[in-house]
VEXDREN-2710 file (C-alpha; in Angstrom, 1 decimal):
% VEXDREN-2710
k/r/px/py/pz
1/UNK/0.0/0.0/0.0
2/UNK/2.6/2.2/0.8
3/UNK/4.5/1.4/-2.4
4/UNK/1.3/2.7/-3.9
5/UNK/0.9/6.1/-2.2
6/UNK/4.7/7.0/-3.0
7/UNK/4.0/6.4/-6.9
8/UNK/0.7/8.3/-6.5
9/UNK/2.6/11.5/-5.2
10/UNK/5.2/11.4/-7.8
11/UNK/2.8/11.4/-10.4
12/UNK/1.1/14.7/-8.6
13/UNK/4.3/16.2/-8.4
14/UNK/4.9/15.7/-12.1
15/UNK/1.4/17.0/-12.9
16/UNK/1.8/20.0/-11.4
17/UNK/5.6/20.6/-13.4
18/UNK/3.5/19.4/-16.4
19/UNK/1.0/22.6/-15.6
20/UNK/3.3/25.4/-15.5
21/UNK/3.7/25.7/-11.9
22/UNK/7.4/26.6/-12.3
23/UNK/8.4/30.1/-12.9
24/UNK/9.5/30.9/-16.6
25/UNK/12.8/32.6/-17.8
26/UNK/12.1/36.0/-19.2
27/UNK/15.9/36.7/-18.8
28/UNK/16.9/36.3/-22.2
29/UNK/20.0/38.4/-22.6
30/UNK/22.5/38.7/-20.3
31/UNK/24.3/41.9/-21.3
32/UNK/23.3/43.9/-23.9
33/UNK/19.6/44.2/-25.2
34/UNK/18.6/43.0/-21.7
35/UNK/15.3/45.0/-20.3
36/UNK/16.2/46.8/-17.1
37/UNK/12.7/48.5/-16.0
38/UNK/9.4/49.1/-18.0
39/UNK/6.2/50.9/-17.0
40/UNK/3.0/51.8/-18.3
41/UNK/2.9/56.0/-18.7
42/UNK/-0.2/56.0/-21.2
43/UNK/-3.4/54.9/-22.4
44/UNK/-5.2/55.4/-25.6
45/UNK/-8.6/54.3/-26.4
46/UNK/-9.9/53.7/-29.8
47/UNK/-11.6/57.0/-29.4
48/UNK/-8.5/59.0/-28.0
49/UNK/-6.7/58.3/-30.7
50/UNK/-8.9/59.6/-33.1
51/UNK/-9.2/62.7/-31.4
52/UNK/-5.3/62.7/-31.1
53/UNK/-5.2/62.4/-34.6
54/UNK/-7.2/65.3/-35.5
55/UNK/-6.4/67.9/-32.7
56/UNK/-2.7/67.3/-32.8
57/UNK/-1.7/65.5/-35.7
58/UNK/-4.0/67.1/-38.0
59/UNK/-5.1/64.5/-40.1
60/UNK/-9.0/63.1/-40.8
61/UNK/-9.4/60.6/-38.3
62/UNK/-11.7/58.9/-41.3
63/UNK/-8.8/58.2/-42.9
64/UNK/-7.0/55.9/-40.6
65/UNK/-8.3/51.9/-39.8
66/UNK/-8.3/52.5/-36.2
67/UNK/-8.8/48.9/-34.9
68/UNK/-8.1/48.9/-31.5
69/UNK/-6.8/51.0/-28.4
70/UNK/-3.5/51.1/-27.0
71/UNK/-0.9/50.9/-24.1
72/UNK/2.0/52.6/-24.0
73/UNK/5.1/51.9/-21.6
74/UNK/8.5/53.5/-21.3
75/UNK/11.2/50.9/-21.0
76/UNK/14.9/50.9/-20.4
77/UNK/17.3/48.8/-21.5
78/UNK/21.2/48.0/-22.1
79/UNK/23.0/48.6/-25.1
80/UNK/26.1/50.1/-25.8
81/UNK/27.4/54.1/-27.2
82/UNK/29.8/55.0/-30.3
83/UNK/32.7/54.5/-28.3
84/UNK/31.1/50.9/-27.4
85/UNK/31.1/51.2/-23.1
86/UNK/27.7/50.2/-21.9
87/UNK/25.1/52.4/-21.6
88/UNK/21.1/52.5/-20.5
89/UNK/19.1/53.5/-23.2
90/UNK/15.4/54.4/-23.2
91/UNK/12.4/53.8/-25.6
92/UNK/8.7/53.0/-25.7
93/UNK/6.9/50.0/-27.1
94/UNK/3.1/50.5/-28.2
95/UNK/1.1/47.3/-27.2
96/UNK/-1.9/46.8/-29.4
97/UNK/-5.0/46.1/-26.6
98/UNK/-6.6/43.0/-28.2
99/UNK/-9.1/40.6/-27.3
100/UNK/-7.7/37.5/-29.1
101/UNK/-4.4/36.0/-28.1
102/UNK/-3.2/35.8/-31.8
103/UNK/0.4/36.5/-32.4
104/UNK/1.2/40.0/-33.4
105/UNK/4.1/41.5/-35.8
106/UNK/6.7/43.5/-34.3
107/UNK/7.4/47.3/-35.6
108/UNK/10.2/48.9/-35.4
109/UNK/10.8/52.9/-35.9
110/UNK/13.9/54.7/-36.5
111/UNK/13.6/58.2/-34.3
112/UNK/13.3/60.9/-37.1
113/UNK/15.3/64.5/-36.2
114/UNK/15.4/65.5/-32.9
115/UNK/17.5/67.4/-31.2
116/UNK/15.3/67.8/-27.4
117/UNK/16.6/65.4/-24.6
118/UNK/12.9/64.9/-23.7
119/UNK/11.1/65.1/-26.6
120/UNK/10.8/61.3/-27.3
121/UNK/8.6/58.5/-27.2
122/UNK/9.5/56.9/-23.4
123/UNK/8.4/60.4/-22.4
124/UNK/5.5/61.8/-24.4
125/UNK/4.2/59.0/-26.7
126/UNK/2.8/62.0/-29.4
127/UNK/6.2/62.2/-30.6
128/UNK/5.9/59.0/-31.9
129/UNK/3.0/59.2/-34.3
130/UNK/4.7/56.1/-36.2
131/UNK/4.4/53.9/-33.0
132/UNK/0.5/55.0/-32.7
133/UNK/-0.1/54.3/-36.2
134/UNK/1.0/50.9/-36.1
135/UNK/0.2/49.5/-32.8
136/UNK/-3.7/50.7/-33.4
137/UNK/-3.5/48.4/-36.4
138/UNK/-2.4/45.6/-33.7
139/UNK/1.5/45.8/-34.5
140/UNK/3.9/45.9/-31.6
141/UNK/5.2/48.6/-32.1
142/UNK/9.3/49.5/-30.6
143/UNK/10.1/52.7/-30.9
144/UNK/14.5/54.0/-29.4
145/UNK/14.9/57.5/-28.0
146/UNK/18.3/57.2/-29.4
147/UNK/21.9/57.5/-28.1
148/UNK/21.7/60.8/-25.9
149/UNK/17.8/61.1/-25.2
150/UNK/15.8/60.4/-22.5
151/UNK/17.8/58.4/-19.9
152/UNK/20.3/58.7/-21.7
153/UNK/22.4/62.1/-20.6
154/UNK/24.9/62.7/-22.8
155/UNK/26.1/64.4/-26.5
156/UNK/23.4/63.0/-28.8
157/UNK/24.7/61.3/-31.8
158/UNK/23.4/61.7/-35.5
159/UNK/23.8/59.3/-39.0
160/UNK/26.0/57.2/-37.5
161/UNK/25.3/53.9/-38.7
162/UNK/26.5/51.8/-36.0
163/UNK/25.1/53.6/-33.3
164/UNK/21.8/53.8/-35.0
165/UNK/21.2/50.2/-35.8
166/UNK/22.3/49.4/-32.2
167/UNK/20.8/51.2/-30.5
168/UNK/17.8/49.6/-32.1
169/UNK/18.6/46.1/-32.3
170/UNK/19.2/46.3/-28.5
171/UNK/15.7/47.6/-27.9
172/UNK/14.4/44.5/-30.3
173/UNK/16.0/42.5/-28.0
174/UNK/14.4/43.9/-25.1
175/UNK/11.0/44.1/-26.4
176/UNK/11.6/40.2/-26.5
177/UNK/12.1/39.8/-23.1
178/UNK/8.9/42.5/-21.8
179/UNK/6.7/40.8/-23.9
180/UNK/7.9/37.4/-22.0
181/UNK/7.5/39.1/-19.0
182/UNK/3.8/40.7/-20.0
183/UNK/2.8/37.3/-22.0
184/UNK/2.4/39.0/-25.0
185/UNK/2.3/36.4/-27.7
186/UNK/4.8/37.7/-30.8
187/UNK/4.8/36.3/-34.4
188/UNK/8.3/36.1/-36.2
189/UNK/7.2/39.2/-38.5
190/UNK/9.5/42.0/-38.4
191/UNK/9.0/45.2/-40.0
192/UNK/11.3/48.5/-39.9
193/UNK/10.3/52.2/-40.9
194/UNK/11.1/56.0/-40.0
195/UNK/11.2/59.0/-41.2
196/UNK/13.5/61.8/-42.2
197/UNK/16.6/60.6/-39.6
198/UNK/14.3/57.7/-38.8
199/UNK/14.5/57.0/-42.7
200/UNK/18.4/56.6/-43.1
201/UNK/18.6/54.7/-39.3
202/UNK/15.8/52.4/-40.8
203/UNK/17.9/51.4/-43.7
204/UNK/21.3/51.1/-41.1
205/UNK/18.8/48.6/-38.9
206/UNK/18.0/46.8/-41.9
207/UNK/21.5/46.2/-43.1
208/UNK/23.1/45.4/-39.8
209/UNK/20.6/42.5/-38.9
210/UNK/21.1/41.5/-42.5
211/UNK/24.6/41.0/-42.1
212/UNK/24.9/40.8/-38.0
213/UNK/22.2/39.1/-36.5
214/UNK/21.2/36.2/-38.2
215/UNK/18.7/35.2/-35.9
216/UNK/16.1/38.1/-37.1
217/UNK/15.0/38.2/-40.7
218/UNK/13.4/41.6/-41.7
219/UNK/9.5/41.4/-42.8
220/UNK/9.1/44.4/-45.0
221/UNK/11.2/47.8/-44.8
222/UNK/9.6/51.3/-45.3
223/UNK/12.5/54.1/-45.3
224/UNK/11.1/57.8/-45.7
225/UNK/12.6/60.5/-46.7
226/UNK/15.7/60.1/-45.4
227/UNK/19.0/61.3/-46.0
228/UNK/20.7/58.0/-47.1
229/UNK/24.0/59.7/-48.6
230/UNK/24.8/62.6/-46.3
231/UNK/28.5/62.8/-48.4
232/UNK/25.9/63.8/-51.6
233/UNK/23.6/66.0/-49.6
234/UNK/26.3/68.1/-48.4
235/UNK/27.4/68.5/-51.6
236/UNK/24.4/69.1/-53.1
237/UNK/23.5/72.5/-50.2
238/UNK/27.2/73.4/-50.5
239/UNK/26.8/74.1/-54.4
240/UNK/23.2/75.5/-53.1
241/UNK/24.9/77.9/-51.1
242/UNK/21.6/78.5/-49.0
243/UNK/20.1/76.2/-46.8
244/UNK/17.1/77.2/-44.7
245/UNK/17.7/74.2/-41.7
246/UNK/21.2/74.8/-40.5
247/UNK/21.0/72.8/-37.5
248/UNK/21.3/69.8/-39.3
249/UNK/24.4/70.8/-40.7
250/UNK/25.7/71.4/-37.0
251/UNK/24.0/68.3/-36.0
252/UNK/25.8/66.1/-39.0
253/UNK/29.3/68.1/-38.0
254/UNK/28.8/66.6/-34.2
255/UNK/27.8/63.3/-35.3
256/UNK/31.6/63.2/-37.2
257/UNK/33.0/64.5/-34.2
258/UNK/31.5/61.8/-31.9
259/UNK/32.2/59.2/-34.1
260/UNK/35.9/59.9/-34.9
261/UNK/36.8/62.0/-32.0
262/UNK/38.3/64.8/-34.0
263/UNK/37.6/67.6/-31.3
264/UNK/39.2/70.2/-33.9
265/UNK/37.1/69.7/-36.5
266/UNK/34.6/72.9/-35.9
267/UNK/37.9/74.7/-35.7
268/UNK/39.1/74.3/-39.2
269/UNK/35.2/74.5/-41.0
270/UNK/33.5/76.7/-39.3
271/UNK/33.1/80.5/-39.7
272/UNK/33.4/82.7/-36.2
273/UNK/30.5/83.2/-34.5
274/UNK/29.4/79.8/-35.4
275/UNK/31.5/77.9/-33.6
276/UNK/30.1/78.2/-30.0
277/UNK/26.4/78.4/-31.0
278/UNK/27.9/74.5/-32.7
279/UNK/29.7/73.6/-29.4
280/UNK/26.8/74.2/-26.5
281/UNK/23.7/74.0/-28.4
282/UNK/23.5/70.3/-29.4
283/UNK/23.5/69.7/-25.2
284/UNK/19.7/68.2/-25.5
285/UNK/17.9/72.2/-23.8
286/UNK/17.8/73.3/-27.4
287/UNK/15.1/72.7/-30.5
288/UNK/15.7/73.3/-34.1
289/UNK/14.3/77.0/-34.4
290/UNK/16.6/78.4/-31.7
291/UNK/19.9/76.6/-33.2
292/UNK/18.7/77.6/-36.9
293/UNK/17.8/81.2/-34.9
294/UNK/21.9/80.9/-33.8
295/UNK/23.1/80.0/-37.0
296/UNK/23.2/81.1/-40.4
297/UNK/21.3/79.6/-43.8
298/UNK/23.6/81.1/-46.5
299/UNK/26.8/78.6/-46.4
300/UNK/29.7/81.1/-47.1
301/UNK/28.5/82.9/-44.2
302/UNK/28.6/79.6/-41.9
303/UNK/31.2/77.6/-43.1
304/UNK/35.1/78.5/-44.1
305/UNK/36.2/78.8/-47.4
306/UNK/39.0/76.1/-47.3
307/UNK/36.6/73.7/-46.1
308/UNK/34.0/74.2/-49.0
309/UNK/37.0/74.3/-51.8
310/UNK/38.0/71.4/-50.1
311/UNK/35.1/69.4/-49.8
312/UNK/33.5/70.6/-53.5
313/UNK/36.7/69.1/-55.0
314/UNK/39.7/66.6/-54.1
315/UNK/40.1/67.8/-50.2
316/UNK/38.6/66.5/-47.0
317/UNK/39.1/62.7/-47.7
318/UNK/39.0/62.1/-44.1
319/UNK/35.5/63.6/-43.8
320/UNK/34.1/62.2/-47.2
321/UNK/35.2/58.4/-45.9
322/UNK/33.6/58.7/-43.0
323/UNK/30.1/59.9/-44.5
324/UNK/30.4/57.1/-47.0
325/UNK/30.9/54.5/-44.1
326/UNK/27.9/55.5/-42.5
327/UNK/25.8/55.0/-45.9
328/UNK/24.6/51.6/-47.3
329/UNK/25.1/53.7/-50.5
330/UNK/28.7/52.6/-50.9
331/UNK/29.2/49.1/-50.0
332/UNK/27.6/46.9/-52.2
333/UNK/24.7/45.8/-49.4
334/UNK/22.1/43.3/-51.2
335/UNK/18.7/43.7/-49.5
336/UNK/16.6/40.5/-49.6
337/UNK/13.6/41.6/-48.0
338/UNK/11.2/43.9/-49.7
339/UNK/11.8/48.0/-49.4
340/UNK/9.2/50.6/-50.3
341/UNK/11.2/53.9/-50.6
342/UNK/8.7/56.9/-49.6
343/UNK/9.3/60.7/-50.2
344/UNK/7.7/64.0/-51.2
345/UNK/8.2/65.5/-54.1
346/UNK/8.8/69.3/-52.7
347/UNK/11.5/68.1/-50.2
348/UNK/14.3/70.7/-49.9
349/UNK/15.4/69.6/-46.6
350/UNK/16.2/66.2/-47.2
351/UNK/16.3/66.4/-51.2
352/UNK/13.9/63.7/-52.9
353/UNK/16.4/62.8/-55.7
354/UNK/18.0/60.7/-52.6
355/UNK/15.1/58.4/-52.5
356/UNK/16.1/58.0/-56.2
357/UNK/20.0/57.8/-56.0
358/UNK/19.3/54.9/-52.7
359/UNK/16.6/52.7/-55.0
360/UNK/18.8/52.9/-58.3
361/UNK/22.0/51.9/-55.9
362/UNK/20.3/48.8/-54.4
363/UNK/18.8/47.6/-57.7
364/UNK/22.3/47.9/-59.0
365/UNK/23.5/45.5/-56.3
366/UNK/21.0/43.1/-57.3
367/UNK/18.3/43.6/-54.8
368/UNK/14.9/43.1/-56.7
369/UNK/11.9/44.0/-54.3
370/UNK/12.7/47.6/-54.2
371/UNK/10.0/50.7/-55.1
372/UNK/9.3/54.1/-55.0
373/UNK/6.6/56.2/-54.2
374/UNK/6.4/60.0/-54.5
375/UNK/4.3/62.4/-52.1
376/UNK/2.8/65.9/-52.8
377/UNK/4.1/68.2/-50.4
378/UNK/8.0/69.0/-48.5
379/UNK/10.0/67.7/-45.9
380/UNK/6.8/67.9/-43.4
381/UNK/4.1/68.2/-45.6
382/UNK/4.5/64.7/-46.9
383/UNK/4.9/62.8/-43.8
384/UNK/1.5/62.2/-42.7
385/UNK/1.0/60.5/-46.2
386/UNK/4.3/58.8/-46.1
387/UNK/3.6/57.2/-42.8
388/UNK/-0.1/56.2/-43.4
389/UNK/1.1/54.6/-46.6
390/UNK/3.6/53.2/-45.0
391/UNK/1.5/51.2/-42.9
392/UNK/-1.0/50.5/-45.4
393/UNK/1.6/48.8/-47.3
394/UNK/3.2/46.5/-44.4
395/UNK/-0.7/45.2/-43.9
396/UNK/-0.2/43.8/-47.5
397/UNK/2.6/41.3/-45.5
398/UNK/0.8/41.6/-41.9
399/UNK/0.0/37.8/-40.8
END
């Protein structure tokens, strides 16, 4: 009998393994793109967000497929700066509320031009209009501050591949282990957009898990507007010689500076009184009217002569090498998954012939799902279009 009683308590014991009694491991990185802390900071109804959309956004709420409300948490997490020391980086992910358990898609959006410490997704979720366009269409939806916003105190950086793809791949990684944690069933989907800045990180994202991380595979890939050869761009205001958004030339001359150390840099390019507006305004206090306010749109006033001679014909190697390293433009990258370049037509801030130059480059390498489509409007005008669309087109794919 008592032989009996011991076999009947094992098999208890081994029912209630069987059931899930035992805690599961969320923990799935160690080091970097581990989750350190998340917590809800908003919610959005189905009705909220089409209030949001026409009150702050400004677009018809009629035009959107708003299918269900959402919740929005601020999450930090380990990943690493451009010098590669650790670091605690902050984002948000958008979770779809939905009444099913079906496995969603995962979104993830490159951070378009920013130069406020606190104006980012982990702290007010409206600057992420990306991140609530696709999470009310049930993606989950990841969404970086970026290197040097939000918890992250220090010199932002800007087009730098490395540290934009990253940055992001370390929040993917995250989002993995919240949505363990939050039992949020995920599908193996993968899809990447962003705009302007968010446009050229999106394509650095796409080619480092490409040729890095073998153990994602990108979905779809929507890049808009984006500056994805900065070394043509220059060149093309340069021979301008006006440019009415200034502070993204100080912003690019920072981002070489961070990534090569070359302190000097401002010294031998830029015009006095330029230089300090340069030095202290990038700091993260600042927006993009008071640093254009600081600086000046007509180039020979801004930047030195010998710099411009330089760059406009065989000088300035240095400099030209490093913007083509930070480009997929240059390096004979074969995109496998499908890529629907988005731009409008008016663009004089981030010129639409580089949606052209980046489409022809990648057919040329051999890629063969790559398109084009142009916007009416500029730089901001198009975006609302450009994003809808965007999404509209990754529900073609959507599982």
């Amino acid at each position: 009998m008592k032989k009996y009683f011991n076999i009947l308590i094992l098999l208890v014991f081994l029912s209630c393994e069987d059931n899930g009694d035992t805690e599961k491991n969320c923990n799935l990185y160690e080091d970097r793109g581990s989750l350190v802390s998340s917590k809800r900071t908003f919610q959005y109804s189905k009705e909220s967000i089409a209030s949001l959309a026409k009150t702050f956004y400004g677009i018809d709420e009629s035009s959107l497929n708003i299918e269900n409300g959402i919740d929005v948490y601020s999450v930090v997490y380990k990943s690493i700066g451009p010098d590669d020391k650790p670091v605690e980086l902050s984002g948000a992910i958008y979770v779809p509320v939905l009444d099913d358990g079906k496995a969603i898609p995962t979104l993830s959006i490159g951070h378009y031009t920013n130069t406020e410490q606190y104006s980012v997704p982990s702290v007010s979720p409206t600057t992420g209009p990306q991140g609530i366009l696709g999470s009310m269409q049930g993606y989950f939806s990841i969404y970086a501050d970026g290197y040097g916003f939000g918890v992250s105190d220090t010199q932002p950086s800007f087009v730098n591949k490395k540290v934009s793809a990253e940055t992001r791949i370390d929040l993917l990684k995250a989002s993995k282990e919240f949505a363990c944690e939050n039992d949020i069933e995920l599908n193996d989907q993968l899809f990447t957009t962003g705009y302007s800045a968010g446009g050229y990180n999106t394509m650095a994202f796409h080619q480092y898990i490409d040729e890095k991380y073998p153990e994602f595979t990108i979905t779809a890939n929507a890049p808009l507007a984006g500056p994805y050869s900065t070394m043509n761009m220059g060149k093309t205001i340069f021979e301008k010689g006006i440019y009415h958004q200034p502070y993204y030339l100080g912003f690019a001359l920072w981002g070489y500076i961070n990534g090569t150390g070359d302190s000097d840099a401002l010294n031998r390019w830029v015009n006095e009184p330029y230089i300090e507006p340069i030095k202290t305004m990038y700091d993260g206090s600042k927006g993009a009217t008071l640093i254009n306010n600081a600086l000046n749109d007509t180039i020979s006033v801004l930047l030195k002569k010998s710099f411009l001679d330089g760059f406009l014909g065989d000088g300035e190697q240095t400099f030209k090498q490093y913007l083509k390293d930070q480009s997929f433009i240059y390096d004979g990258w074969t995109p496998k998954a499908p890529i629907h370049f988005m731009h409008g037509k008016d663009d004089t801030t981030v010129f639409h012939y580089l949606m052209e130059e980046a489409a022809t480059v990648l057919k040329s390498n051999g890629a063969t799902q790559i398109q084009t489509t142009s916007f009416e409007g500029n730089h901001n005008g198009a975006a609302s279009a450009c994003m809808i669309e965007s999404l509209n087109w990754f529900n073609t794919f959507k599982e």
